[in-house]
KOLTOR-477008 format. One record per residue (C-alpha): residue in three letters; x, z, y. Coordinates in steps of 0.001 Angstrom, whole numbers, m for minus. Layout:
N
PT finu      px      pz      py
PT  ALA       X       Z       Y
...
END
This chain:
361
PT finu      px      pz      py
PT  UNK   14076  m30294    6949
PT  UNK   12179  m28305    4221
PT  UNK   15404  m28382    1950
PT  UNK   17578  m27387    5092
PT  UNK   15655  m24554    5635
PT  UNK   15762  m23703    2075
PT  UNK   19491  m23599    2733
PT  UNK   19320  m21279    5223
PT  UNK   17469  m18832    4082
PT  UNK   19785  m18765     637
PT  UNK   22609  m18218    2492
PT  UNK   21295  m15395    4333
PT  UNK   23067  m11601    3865
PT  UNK   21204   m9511    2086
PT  UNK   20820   m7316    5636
PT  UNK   19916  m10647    7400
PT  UNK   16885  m10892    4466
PT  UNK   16015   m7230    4667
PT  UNK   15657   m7798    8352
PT  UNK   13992  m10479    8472
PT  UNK   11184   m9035    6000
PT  UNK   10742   m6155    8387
PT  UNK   10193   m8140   11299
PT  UNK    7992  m10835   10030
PT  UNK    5693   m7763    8304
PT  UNK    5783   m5919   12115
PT  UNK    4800   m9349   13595
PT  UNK    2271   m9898   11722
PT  UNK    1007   m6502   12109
PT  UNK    1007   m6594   15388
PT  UNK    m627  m10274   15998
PT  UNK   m3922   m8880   13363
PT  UNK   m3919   m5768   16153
PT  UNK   m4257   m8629   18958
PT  UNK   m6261  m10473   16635
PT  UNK  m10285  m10964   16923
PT  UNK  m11882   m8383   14875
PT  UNK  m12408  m10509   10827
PT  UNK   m9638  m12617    9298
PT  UNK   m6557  m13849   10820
PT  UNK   m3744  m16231   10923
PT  UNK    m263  m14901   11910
PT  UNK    2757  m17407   12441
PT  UNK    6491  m16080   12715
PT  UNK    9024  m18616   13620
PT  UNK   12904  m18265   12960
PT  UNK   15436  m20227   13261
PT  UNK   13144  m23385   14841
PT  UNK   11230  m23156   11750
PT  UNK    7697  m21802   11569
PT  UNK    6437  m19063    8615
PT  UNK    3537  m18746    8399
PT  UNK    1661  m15560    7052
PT  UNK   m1812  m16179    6703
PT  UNK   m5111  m14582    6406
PT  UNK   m7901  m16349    5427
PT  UNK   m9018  m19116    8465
PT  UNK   m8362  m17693   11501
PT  UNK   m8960  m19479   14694
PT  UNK   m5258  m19544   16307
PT  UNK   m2122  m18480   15174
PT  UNK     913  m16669   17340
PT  UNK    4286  m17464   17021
PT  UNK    6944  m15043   18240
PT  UNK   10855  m15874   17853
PT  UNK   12757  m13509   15932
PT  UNK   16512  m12234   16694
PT  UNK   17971  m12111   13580
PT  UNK   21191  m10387   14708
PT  UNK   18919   m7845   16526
PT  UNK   16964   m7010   13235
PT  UNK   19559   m6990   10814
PT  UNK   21674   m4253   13486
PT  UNK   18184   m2315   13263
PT  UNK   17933   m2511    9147
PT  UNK   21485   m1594    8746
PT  UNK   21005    1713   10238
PT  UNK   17956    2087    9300
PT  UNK   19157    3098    5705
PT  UNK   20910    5986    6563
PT  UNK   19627    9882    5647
PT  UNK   19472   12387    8864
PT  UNK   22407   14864    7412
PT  UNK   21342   17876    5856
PT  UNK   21334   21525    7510
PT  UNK   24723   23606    6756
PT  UNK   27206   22785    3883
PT  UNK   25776   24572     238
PT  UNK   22432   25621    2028
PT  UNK   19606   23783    1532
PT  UNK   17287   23483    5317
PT  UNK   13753   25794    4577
PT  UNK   10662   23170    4236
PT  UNK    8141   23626    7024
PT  UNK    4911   25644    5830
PT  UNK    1614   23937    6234
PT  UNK    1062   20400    8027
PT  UNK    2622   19580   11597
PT  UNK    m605   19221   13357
PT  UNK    m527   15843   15226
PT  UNK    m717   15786   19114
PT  UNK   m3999   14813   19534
PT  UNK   m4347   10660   21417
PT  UNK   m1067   10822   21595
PT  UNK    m163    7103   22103
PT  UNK    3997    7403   20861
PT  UNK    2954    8990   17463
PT  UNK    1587    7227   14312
PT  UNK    1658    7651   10702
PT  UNK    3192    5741    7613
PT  UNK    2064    5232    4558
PT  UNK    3379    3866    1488
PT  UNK     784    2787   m1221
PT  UNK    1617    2872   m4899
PT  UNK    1320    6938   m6139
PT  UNK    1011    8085   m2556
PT  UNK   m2292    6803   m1231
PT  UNK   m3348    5152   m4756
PT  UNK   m3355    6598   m7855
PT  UNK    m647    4009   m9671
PT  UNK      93     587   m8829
PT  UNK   m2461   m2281   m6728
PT  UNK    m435   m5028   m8476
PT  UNK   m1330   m3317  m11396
PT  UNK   m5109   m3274  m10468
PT  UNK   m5135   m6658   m8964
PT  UNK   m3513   m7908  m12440
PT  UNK   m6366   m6072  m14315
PT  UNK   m9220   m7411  m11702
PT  UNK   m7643  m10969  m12602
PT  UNK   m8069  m10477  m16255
PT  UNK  m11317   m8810  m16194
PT  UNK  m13256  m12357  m14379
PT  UNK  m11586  m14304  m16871
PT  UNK   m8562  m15774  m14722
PT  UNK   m5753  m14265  m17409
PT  UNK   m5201  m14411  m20818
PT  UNK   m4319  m11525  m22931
PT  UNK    m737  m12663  m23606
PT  UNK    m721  m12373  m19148
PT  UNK   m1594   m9322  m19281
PT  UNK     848   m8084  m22349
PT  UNK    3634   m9600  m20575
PT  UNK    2710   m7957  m17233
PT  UNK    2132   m4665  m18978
PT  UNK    5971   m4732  m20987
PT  UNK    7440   m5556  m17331
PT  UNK    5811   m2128  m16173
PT  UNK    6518    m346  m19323
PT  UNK   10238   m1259  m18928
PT  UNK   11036     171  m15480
PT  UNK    9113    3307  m16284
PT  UNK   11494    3384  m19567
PT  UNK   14869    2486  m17281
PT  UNK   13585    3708  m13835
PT  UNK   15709    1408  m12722
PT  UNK   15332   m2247  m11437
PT  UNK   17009   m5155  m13468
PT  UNK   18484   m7609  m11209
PT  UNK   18035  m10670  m13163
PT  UNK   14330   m9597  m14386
PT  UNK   13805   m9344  m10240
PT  UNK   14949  m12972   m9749
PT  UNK   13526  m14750  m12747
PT  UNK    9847  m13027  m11985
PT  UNK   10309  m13678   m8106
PT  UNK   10952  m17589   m8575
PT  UNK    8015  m17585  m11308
PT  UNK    5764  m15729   m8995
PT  UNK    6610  m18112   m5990
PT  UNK    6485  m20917   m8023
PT  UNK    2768  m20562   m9252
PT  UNK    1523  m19690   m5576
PT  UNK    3208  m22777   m3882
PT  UNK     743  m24986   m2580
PT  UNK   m2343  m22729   m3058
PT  UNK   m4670  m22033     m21
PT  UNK   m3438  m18855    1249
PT  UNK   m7464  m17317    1496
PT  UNK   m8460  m17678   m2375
PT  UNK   m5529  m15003   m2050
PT  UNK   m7700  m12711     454
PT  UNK  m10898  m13716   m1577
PT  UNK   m9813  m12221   m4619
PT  UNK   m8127   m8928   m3078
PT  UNK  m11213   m8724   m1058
PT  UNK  m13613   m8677   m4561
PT  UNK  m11308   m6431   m6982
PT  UNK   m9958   m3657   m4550
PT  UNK  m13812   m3022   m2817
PT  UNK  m13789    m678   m6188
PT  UNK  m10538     461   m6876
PT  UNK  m10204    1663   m3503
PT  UNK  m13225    3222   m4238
PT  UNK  m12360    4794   m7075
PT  UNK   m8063    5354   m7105
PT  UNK   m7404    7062   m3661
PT  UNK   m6010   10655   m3936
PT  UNK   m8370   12840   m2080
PT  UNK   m5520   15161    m996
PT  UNK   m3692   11737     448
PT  UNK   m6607   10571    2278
PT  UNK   m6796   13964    3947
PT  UNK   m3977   13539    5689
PT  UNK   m5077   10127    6830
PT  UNK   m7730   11619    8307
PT  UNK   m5393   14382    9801
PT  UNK   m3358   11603   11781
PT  UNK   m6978    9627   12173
PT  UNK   m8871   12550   13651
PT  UNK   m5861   13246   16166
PT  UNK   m6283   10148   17271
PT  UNK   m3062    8055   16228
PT  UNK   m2268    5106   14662
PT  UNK   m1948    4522   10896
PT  UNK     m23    1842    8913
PT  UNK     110    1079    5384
PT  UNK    3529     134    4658
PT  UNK    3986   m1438     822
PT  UNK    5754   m3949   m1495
PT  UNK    2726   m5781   m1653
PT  UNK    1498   m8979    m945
PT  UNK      14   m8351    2665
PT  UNK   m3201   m9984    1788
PT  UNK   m3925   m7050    m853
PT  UNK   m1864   m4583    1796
PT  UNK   m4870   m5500    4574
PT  UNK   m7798   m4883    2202
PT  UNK   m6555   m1574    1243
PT  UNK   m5699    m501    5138
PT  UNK   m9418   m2021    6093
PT  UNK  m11376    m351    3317
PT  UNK   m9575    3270    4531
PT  UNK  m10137    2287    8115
PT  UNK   m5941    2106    9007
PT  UNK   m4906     548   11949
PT  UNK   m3335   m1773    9914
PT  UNK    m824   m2729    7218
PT  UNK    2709   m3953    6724
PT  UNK    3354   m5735    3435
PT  UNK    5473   m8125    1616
PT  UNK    4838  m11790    3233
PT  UNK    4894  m14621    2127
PT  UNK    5754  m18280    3728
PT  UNK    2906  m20311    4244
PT  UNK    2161  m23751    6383
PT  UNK   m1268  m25410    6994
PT  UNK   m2579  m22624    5483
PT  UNK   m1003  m23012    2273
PT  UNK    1992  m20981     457
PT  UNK    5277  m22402     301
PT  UNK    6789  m20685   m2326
PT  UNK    9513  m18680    m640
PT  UNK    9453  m15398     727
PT  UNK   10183  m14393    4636
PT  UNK   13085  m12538    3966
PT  UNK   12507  m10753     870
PT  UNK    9745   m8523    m555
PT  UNK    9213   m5209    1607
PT  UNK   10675   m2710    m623
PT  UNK   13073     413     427
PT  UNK   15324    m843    3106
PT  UNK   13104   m3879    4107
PT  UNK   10187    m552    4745
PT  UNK   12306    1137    6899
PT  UNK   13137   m2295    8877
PT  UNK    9587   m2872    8964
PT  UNK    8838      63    9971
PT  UNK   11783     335   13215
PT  UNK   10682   m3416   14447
PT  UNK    6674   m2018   14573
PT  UNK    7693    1295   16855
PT  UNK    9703   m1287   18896
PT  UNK    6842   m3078   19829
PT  UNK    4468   m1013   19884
PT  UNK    6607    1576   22090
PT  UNK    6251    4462   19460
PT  UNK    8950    7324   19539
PT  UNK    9945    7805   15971
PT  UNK   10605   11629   16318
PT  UNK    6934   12320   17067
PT  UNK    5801   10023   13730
PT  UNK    5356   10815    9831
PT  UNK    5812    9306    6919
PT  UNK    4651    9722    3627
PT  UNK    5829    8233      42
PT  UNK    6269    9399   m3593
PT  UNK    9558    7247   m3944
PT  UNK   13412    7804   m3434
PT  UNK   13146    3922   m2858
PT  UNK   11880    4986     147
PT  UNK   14017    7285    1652
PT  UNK   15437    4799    4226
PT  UNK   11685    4871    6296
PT  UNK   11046    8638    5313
PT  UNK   14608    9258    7341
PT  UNK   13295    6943   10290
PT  UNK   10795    9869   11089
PT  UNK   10176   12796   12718
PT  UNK    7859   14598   10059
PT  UNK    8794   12669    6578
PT  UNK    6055   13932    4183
PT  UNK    7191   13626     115
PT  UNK    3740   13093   m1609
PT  UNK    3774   12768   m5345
PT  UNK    7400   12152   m5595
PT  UNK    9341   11334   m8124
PT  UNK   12363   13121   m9406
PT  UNK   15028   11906   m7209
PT  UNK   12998   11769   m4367
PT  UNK   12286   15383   m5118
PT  UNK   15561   16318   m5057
PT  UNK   16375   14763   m1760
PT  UNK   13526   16074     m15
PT  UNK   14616   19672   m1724
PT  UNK   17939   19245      16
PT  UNK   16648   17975    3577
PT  UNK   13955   20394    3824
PT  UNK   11516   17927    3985
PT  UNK    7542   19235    3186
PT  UNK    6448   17960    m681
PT  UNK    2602   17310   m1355
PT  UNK    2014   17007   m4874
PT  UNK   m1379   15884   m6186
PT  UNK   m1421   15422   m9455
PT  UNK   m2838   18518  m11094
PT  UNK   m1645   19894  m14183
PT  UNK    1199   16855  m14244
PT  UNK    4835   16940  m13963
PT  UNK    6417   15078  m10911
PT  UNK    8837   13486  m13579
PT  UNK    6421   12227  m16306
PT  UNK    3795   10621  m14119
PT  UNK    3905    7347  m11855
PT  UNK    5855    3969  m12232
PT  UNK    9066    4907  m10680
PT  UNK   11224    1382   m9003
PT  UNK    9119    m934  m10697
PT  UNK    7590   m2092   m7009
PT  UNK    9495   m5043   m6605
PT  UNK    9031   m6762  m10042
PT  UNK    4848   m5517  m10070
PT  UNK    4689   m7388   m6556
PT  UNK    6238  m10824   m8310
PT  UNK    4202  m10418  m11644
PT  UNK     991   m9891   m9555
PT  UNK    1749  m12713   m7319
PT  UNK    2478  m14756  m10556
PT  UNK    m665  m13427  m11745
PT  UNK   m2463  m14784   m8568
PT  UNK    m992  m17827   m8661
PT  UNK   m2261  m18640  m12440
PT  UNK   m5761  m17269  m11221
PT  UNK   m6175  m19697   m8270
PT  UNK   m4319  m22521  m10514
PT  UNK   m7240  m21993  m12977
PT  UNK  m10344  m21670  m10593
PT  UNK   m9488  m24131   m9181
PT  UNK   m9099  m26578  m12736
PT  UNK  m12454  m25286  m13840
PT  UNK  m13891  m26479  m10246
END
């Protein structure tokens, strides 16, 4: 059964995995809102088969079918850019902030993580946190360090570097309980969320916050360290990369694939379809052209931080730009596509922490 489902999943299309990624990340969004207030257990069944994305011991789990077909119709057009205003003019940027209708119950905010709402990456920092209580060696660290170096040399992701670090990632986390993962977010990012949040980006939390809506942290991220960020900023909650888990335990695979760029935007359309919100009267926010698929989704897509192509676009589609990084250039400061291969090298990072701790016990 296991290697059936194995199968399956490989011979998915890449929409199909994109899809599926957004709606197991909604799910399990929305089963932590339904949730008891404290750690949870989410369960998202496909195909007859149950994946499980787990929080550390929760006292039931929910399991919710998902229509593939449905999913992968909503991902496919979710990638798509609103047009811009007339041919050779570029649409004037609003001035100011849209002011958010206050308890309005159709509106809610977006936000990616990495650049936008921290200042770099939280693979990055949960990499260091690793290394600093003794879980990773120095030759980890170097090897985590050249994969980041790399994509901020290419700004551009290498296929083959993407598989080999997502089946080495998976690999070391397969069979490991799935809360020594939420133990060790829970320790490291009590600090760096203390320390690494933009003040100007956590403003306009508050903005959305104070008006009464809902906000979501949407990131590549493991959703264990996507649900400690969102809880120590007091977000509604958080949609994140997730991975398979049964009994409480990772499998080693992926639902879908990690949530990165299309996979956001997916995520993003299967949470307003549950939770009933009307996309026109959301925001977004995100420093990344990666992420121009959710910042099109909205109503008021906010370009915090970007980066030079996402400058560009958001130039062109009058879109409003927030840049916080004083005395910086846009161009020279941030890791640009390196998301998806940080998310495998900190998972791969995990998994040789909790291999370790776990040996010394």
């Amino acid at each position: 059964m296991a290697v059936l489902r194995r199968l399956t999943q490989a011979r998915r299309s890449t929409t199909e995995r994109t899809a599926l990624a957004g709606e197991a990340a909604a799910e399990a969004a929305e089963a932590a809102l339904r949730a008891e207030p404290g750690p949870d257990t989410v369960a998202v069944s496909t195909s007859g088969s149950t994946l499980a994305s787990a929080s550390a011991s929760a006292p039931a789990s929910v399991d919710t079918d998902v229509d593939t077909d449905a999913a992968a119709g909503a991902a496919g057009t979710a990638t798509a850019a609103p047009a811009a205003g007339k041919p050779g003019k570029a649409p004037k940027a609003p001035a100011g902030n849209h002011t958010p209708e206050p308890d309005d119950p159709r509106a809610a905010a977006f936000f990616d993580c990495d650049n936008t709402i921290l200042r770099g990456a939280a693979i990055f920092y949960l990499g260091v946190g690793l290394y600093r209580r003794g879980f990773l060696t120095r030759r980890d660290i170097a090897r985590f360090a050249w994969q980041q170096a790399w994509f901020r040399l290419h700004g551009a992701e290498d296929p083959d570097h993407i598989s080999d670090a997502q089946h080495t990632a998976l690999g070391l986390v397969a069979g490991k309980p799935t809360a020594d993962l939420e133990a060790i977010c829970e320790e490291i990012f009590e600090q760096v969320v203390t320390d690494k949040i933009w003040p100007g980006t956590r403003a306009l939390v508050r903005m959305h916050q104070d008006a009464g809506q809902r906000v979501w942290l949407v990131t590549a991220a493991p959703l264990e360290v996507a649900r400690v960020i969102a809880r120590r900023l007091g977000m509604t909650g958080a949609l994140g990369t997730v991975a398979e888990a049964e009994d409480g335990r990772y499998t080693g695979r992926l639902v879908g694939e990690l949530l990165h760029g299309p996979a956001k935007a997916a995520a993003v359309s299967a949470l307003a379809r549950r939770e009933r919100l009307d996309l026109d009267r959301c925001a977004a926010y995100s420093d990344s052209a990666n992420d121009i698929p959710m910042l099109s989704l909205v109503g008021h897509p906010y370009v915090v931080n970007p980066d030079g192509a996402l400058r560009r676009h958001a130039r062109a589609q009058g879109w409003r730009v927030r840049d916080f990084r004083t005395g910086r250039k846009a161009a020279r400061v941030g890791l640009p596509a390196a998301a998806a291969v940080g998310v495998l090298a900190g998972a791969a990072a995990a998994g040789v922490a909790l291999h370790r701790r776990r040996r010394c016990s």
